[in-house]
C-alpha positions as CSV (number, residue, x, y, z in Angstrom):
1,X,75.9,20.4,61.5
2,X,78.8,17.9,62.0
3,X,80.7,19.8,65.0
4,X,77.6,19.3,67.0
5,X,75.8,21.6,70.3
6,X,80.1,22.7,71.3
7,X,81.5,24.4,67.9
8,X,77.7,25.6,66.9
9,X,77.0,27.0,70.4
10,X,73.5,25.7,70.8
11,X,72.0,23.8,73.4
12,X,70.6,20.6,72.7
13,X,66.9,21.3,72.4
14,X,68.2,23.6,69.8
15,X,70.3,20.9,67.9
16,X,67.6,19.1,67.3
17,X,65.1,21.5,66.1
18,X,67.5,22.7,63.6
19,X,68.3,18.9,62.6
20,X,64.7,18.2,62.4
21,X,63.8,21.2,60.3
22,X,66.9,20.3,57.8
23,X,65.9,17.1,57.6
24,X,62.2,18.0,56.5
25,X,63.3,20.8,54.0
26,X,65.8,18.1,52.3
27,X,63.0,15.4,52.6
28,X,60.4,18.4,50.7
29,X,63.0,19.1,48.3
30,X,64.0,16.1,47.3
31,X,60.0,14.9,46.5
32,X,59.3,18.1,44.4
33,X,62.2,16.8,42.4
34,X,60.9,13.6,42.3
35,X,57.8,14.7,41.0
36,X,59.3,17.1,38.3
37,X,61.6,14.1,36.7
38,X,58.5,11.9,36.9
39,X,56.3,14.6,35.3
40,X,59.0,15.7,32.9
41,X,59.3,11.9,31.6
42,X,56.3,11.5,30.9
43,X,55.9,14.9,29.0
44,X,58.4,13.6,27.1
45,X,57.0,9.9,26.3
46,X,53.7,11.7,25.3
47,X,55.5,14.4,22.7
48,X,57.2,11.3,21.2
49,X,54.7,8.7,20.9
50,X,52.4,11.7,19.0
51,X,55.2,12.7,17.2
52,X,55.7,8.8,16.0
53,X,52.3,6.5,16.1
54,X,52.9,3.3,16.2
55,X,52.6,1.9,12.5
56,X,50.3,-1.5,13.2
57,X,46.9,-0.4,14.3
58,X,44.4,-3.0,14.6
59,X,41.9,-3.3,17.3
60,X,40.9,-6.6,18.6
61,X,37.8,-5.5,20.3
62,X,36.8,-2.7,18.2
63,X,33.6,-1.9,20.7
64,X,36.0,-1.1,23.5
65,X,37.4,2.3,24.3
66,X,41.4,2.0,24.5
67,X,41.9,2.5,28.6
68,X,38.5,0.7,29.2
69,X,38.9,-2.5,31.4
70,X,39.2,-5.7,30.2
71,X,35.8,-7.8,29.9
72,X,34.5,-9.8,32.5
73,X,34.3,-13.9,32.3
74,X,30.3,-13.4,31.7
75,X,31.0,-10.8,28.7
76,X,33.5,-13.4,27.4
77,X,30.9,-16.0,27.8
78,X,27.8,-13.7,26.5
79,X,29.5,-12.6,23.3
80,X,32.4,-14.7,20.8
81,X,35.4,-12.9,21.3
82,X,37.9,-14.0,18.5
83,X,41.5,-13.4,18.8
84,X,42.6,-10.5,15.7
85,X,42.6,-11.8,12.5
86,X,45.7,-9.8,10.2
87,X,44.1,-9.6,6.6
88,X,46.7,-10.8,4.9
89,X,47.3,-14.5,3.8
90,X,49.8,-16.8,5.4
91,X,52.7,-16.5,3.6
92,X,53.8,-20.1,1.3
93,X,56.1,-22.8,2.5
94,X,59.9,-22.4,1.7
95,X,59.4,-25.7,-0.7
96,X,56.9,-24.0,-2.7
97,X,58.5,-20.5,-3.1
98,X,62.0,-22.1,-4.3
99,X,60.2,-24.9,-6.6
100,X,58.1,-22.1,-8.3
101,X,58.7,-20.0,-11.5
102,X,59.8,-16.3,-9.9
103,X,62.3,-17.5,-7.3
104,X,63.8,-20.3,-8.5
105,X,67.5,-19.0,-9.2
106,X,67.1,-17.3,-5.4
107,X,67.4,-20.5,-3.5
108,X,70.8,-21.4,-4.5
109,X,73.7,-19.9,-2.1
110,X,77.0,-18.5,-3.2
111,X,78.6,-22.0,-4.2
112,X,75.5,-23.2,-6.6
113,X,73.8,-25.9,-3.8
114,X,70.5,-26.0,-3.6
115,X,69.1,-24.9,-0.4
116,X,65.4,-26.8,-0.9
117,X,65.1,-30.2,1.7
């Protein structure tokens, strides 16, 4: 392909068919293996997302579909979309966890000083 028409004894019509069809089957070739390294990583993302769901699983619009678009300004408008709630209480202040019964020897650090405020 490098020497050219001289060392490959075509003409130049020739040349540049045969260039032109190389180029193509590279240009084919190199899309199908696109595609499979695509396709193949996704294969691979599915098998390990079912093979480990993700642990935290709470819906904020439970009447949705998962891949259904997002609502529209008039549905927003139309109905009271809250943001998700978690069900568990807010956790106590740092004051109030070392000043209370259960804990109080835990807020001291290696050299006996309080760490409260």
């Amino acid at each position: 392909i490098l020497f050219g028409t001289t060392k490959l004894n075509l003409n130049y019509n020739e040349y540049v068919t045969s260039l032109t069809i190389l180029g193509m089957v590279t240009a084919i070739n190199l899309f199908c293996c696109i595609v499979v390294f695509i396709f193949r990583k996704y294969l691979i993302m599915e098998a390990y997302s079912d093979r480990f769901p993700s642990e935290v699983n709470t819906p904020c619009l439970p009447s949705q579909v998962p891949n259904a678009p997002p609502p529209s300004y008039q549905e927003m408008k139309m109905k009271d979309y809250s943001p998700c709630k978690t069900p568990e209480d807010a956790p106590p202040p740092y004051s109030a966890v070392c000043t209370g019964s259960l804990l109080s020897s835990g807020c001291e650090n290696s050299q006996g000083k309080s760490l409260v405020l």
